[in-house]
C-alpha positions in Angstrom: 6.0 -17.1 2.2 4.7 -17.3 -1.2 1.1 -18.1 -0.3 1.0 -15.3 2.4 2.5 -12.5 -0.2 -0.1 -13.6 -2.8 -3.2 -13.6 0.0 -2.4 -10.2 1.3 -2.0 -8.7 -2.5 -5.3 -10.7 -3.4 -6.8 -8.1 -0.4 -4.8 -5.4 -1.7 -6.5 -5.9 -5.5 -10.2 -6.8 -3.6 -9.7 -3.3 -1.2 -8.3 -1.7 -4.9 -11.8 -2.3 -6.7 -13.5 -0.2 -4.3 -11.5 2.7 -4.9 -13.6 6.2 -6.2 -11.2 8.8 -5.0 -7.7 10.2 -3.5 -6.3 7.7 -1.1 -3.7 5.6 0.6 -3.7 1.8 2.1 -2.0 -1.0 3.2 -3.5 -4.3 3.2 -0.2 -5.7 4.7 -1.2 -3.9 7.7 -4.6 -5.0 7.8 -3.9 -8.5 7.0 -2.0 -10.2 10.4 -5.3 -8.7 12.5 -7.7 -11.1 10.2 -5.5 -13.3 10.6 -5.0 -13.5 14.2 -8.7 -12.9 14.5 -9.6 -16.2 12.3 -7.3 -18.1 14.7 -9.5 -17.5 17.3 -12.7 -17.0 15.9 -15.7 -19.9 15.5 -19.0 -20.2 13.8 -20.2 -17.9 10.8 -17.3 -15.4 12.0 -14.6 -18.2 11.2 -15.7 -18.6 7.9 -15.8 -14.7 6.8 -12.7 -13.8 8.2 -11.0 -17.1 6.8 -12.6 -15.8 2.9 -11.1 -12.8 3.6 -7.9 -14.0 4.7 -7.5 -16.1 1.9 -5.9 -19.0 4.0 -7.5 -21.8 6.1 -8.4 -21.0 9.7 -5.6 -22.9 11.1 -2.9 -21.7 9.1 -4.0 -18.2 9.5 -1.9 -17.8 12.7 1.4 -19.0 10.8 0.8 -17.2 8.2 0.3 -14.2 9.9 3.7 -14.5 11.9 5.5 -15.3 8.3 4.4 -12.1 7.2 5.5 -10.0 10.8 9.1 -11.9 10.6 9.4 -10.6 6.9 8.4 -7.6 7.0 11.1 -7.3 10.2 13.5 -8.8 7.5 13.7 -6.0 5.1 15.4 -3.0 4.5 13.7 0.1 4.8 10.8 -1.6 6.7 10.0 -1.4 10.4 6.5 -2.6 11.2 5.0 -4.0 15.2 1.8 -5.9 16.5 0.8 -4.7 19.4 -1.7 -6.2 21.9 -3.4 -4.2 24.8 -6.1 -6.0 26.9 -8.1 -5.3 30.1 -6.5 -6.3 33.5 -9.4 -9.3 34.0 -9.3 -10.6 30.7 -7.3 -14.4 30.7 -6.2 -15.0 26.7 -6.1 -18.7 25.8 -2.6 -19.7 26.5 -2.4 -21.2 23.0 -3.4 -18.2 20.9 -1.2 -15.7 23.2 1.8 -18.1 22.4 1.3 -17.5 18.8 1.8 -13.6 19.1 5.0 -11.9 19.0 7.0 -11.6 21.6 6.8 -8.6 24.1 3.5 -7.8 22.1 1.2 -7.6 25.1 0.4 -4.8 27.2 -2.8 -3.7 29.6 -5.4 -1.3 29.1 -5.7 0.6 32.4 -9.0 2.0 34.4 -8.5 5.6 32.6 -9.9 5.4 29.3 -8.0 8.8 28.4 -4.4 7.6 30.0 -4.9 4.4 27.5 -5.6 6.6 24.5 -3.1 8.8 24.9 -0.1 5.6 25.3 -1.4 4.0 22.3 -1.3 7.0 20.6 2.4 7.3 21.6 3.1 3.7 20.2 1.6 4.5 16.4 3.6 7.4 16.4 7.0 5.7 17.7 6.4 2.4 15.6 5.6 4.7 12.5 8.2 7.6 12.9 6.0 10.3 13.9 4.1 9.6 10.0 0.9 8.3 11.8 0.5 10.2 15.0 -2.9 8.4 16.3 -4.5 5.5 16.9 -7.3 5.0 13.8 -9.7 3.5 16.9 -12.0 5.4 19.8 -11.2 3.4 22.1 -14.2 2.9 24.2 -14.8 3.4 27.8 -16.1 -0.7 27.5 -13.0 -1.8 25.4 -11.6 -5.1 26.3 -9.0 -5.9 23.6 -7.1 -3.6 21.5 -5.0 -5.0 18.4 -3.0 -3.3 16.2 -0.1 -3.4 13.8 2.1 -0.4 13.1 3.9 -0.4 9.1 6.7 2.4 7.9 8.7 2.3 5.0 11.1 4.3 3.7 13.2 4.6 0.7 15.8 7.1 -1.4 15.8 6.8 -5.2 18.8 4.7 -6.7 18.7 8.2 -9.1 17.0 11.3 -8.1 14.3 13.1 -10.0 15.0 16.7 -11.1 12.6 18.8 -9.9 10.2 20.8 -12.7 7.3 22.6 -12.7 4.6 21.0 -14.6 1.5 22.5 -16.4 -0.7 20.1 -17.6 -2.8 21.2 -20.7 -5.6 19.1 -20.5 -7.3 16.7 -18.0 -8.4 17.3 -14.4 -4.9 19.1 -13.7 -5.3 21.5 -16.7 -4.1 24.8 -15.1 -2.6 24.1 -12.0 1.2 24.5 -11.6 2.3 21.8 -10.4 5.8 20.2 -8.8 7.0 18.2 -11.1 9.4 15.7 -11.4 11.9 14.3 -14.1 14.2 11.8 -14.9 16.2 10.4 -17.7 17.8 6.8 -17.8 18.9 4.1 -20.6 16.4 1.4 -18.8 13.1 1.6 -21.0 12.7 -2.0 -19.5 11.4 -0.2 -16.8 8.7 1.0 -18.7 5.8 -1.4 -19.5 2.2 -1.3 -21.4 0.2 -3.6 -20.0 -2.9 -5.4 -21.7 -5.2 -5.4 -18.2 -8.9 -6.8 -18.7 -10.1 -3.2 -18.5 -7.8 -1.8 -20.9 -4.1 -0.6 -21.1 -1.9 0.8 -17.9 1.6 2.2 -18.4 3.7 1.0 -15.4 6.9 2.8 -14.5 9.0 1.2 -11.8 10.5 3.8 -9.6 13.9 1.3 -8.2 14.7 2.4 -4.4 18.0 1.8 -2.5 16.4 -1.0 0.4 14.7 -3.5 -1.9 11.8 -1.2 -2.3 10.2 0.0 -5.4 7.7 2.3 -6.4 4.9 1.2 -9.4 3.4 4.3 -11.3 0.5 3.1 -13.1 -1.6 5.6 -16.0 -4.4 4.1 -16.9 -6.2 4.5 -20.1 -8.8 7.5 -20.0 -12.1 6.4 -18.6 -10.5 3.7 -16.3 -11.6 3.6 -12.8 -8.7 3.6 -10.1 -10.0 0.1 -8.8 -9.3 -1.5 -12.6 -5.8 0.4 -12.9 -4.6 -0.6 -9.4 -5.9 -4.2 -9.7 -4.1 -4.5 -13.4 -1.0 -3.0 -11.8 -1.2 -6.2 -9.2 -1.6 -8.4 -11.9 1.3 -7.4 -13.2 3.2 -7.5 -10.1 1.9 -11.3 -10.3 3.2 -11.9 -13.7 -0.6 -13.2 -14.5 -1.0 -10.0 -17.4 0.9 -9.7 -20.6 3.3 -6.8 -20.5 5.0 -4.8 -23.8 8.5 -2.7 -22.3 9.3 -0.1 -23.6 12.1 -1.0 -25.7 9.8 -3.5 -28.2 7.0 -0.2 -28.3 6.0 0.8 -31.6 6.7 4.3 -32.4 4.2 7.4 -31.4 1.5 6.7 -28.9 2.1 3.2 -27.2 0.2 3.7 -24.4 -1.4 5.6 -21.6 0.5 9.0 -21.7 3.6 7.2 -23.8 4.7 8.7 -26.8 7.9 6.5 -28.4 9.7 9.1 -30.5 13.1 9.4 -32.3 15.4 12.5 -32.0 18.7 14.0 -33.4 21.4 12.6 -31.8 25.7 13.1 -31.9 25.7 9.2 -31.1 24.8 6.6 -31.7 23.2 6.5 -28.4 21.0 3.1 -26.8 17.2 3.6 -26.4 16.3 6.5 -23.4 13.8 6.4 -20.9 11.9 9.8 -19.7 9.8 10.0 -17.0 7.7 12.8 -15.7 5.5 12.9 -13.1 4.4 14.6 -10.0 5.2 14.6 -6.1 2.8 13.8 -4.2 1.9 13.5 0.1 -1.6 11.6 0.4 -3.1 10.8 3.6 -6.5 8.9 4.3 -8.5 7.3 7.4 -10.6 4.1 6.6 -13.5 3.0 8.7 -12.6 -1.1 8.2 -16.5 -1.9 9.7 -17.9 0.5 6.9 -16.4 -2.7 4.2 -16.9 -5.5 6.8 -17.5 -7.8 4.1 -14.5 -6.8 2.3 -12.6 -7.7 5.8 -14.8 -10.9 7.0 -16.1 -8.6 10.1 -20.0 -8.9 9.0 -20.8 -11.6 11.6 -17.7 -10.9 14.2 -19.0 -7.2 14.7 -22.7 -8.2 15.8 -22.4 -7.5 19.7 -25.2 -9.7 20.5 -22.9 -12.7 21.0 -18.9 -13.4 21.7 -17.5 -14.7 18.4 -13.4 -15.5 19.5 -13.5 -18.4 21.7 -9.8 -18.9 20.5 -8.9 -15.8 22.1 -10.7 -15.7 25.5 -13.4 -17.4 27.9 -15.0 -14.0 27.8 -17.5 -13.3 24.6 -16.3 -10.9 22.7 -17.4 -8.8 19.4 -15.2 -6.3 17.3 -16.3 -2.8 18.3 -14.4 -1.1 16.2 -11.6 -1.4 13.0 -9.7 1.3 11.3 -6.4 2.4 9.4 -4.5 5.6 9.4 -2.4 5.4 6.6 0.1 8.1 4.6 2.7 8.2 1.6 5.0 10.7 0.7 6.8 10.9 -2.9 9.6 13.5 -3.9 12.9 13.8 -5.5 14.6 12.1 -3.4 12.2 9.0 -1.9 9.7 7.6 -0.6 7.8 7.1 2.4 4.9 5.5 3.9 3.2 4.6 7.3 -0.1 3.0 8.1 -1.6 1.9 11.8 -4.6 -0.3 11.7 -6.5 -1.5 14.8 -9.2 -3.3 16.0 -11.1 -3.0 19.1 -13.0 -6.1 20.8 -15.6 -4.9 23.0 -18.4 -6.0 24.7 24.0 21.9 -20.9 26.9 22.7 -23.6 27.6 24.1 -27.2 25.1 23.5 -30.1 25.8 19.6 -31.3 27.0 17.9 -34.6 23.7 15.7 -35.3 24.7 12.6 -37.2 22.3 9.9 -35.8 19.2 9.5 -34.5 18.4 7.9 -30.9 15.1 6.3 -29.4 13.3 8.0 -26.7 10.3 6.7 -24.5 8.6 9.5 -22.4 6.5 9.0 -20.2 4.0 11.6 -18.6 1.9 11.5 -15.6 -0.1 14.6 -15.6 -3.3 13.0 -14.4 -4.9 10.7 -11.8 -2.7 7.8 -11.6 -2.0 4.6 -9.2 0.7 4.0 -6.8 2.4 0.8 -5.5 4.9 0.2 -2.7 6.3 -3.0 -3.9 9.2 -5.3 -1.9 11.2 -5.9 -4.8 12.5 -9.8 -3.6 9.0 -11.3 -2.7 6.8 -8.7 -4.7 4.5 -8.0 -1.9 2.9 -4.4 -1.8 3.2 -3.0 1.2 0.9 0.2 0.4 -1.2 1.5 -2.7 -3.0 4.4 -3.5 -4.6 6.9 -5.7 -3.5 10.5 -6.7 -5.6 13.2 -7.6 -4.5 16.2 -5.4 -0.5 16.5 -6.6 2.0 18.7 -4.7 2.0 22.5 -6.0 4.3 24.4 -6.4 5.7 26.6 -3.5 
C-alpha cells in the first residue's frame, strides 16, 4: 500500500499549495473517484486523471480498492463508495467487477426522491457529520459516484481546558477556548527546516492509531508552504530537530525552550497550548480541474469513459463536504465527495532546575489527520476562526 499512501498525500500536499484561507479536506476521499474514473477513461482525459492520480491508468483501479480495504482496516475509521446510476445505463462488466461489493444502486425517475436518498447515505456513512450530498444532482444525471470518510478519535491524555488571550497576531483580543497539556514526551515536539522556512509540529497521539499533526509555521508563511512541509515531514523527506536536542529560548515557531525551579530532578517537560477548533468547508472539485485531471473529462461535447459504459459520458459535476472537530477530549472528521457523470499543593523546596518546552498555538496554524501505521493523512486543514469561549 505504500505507493497508494504516498500518491494520495502527494494530492494532499498539491491540493495544500492552493490553500489562502480557513478550511478542511481530504484527498483520501477524493482520491478512489480519480481513480476509478482513470480506469475507465481514454484519450486526453486518461492522461489528466492518470497525472493526477499519481499511478498508471491500469493500476489505478487496484490501487484504488487498496486504499477502500484500508481504510475499512482501521480503527476509528469508517469510510464507503457508493455507486448510483440510471435504470438504462449497462456498466462494462469489467470495470463494475472492480467496485466494491454491494456499492451499486439506481437513480430513479424523481430527481428530488434521488437527492433526498443520497443525502440519507452521506449522512449515515459519516455519522450525521456531513448531512448532504456536495453534488446538484441534475435532472439529466446518469452516474453518481461517491465516497463517504469519518474518523474519530479520544486523546491517549486529555487537554485541560483554558481560556486563551492572545496578545499579538490576528487573534489579539479575542478570548478564546483554549487548550493545555503537560507530558515528559518533548520527542513529540519537532522544528522542522521546510524549504519555506521553519514549522513547529506537535503530534497530538489518539487511542485508534490516529494522530493529530499541529503545525506553526514561521510568520509570513502561507498555509499551502506549512501544510506541504508538515507532509514532508510525515514522509521523513525534511530534516526534523525534537524538542529534547532544542537550544534554549526561541527554537522555533511559537517554541520557547526554558528552564525552571524544580524539587526534582525531573526529565525534560513538554507544554502544549493551543486552541479547539470545529471547521467546515464545501469545495467546488471542477473550479481546480487541473488540480484533479477533470479539465478534458468535464467538456460535455464528447463521452470520455469508454471503460465505464457504451453511453458517452462527461463529469457534470464534482465536490466535497468536508468537517473537523478538535477538543479536549478528541477528534473528529467527515468528508463526502462526489462526482456526477452527465450528459496544586504547599509552596516547594526548589533544589534543581528542570527543562521545559512550550509550545503555543495562538495563531493560524495547520492540521493533519494522520494514520499513525501507514502515515496516510486522511484530512488536513487550516485554522483561523478558533472556538470561543462560551
Amino acid at each position: 500500500m505504500n505507493d497508494t499512501v504516498s500518491a494520495v498525500n502527494a494530492l494532499t500536499a498539491r491540493w495544500a499549495r492552493g490553500t489562502r484561507q480557513g478550511t478542511v479536506f481530504s484527498a483520501a476521499g477524493v482520491w478512489p473517484l480519480l481513480a476509478f474514473l482513470a480506469a475507465g477513461a481514454t484519450g486526453p482525459a486518461r492522461d489528466e486523471l492518470t497525472r493526477a492520480v499519481g499511478l498508471p491508468a491500469d493500476r489505478a483501479a487496484a490501487g484504488a480498492r487498496e486504499l477502500l480495504d484500508g481504510l475499512d482496516a482501521m480503527s476509528g475509521v469508517a469510510s464507503a463508495l457508493g455507486l448510483w446510476t440510471d435504470r438504462a445505463l449497462e456498466l462494462r462488466e469489467q470495470w463494475a467487477a472492480g467496485l466494491p461489493a454491494d456499492a451499486h444502486g439506481v437513480l430513479g425517475p424523481d430527481a428530488a426522491a434521488s437527492r433526498e436518498a443520497l443525502d440519507a447515505w452521506a449522512a449515515k456513512r459519516t455519522g450525521g457529520l456531513v448531512e448532504r450530498m456536495p453534488v446538484q444532482l441534475s435532472e439529466g444525471a446518469r452516474l453518481v459516484l461517491a465516497t463517504a470518510l469519518a474518523l474519530r478519535t479520544d486523546w491517549r491524555h486529555p487537554f485541560r481546558e483554558t481560556v486563551l488571550r492572545p496578545g499579538s497576531g490576528p487573534w489579539q483580543g479575542r478570548t478564546l477556548t483554549g487548550l493545555h497539556r503537560s507530558s515528559v514526551r518533548p520527542d513529540r515536539l519537532g522544528v522542522a527546516a521546510g524549504p519555506d522556512g521553519p514549522v513547529t509540529t506537535v503530534k497530538v497521539p489518539g487511542g485508534d492509531g490516529l494522530d493529530v499533526h499541529l503545525l506553526l509555521g514561521a510568520e509570513g508563511m502561507a498555509p499551502g508552504q506549512v501544510l506541504g512541509t508538515g507532509i514532508g515531514v510525515l514522509e521523513r523527506a525534511l530534516p526534523v530537530t525534537t524538542g529534547g536536542r532544542l537550544p534554549y529560548g526561541a527554537a522555533g515557531p511559537g517554541v520557547a525552550v526554558e528552564r525552571q525551579p524544580s524539587v526534582a530532578p525531573d526529565p525534560t517537560r513538554l507544554d502544549v497550548t493551543t486552541v479547539g477548533f470545529a471547521v467546515r468547508a464545501d469545495h467546488d472539485l471542477l473550479q481546480l480541474h487541473g488540480l484533479f485531471g477533470l479539465s478534458t473529462a468535464a467538456d460535455a461535447r464528447e463521452g470520455h469513459f469508454p471503460g465505464i459504459c457504451a453511453a458517452p459520458l462527461a463529469i457534470g459535476a464534482a465536490g466535497q463536504s468536508a468537517v473537523a472537530e478538535f477538543g479536549p477530549l478528541g477528534f473528529r472528521a467527515a468528508a463526502v465527495t462526489a462526482v456526477v457523470a452527465a450528459p496544586g499543593g504547599g509552596p516547594p523546596q526548589y533544589r534543581y532546575e528542570s527543562t521545559v518546552v512550550r509550545a503555543v498555538f495562538d495563531r493560524p496554524f495547520g492540521f493533519l489527520a494522520v494514520h499513525r501505521e501507514s502515515r496516510l493523512v486522511l484530512a488536513a486543514g487550516w485554522i483561523t476562526d478558533p472556538t470561543p469561549t462560551d
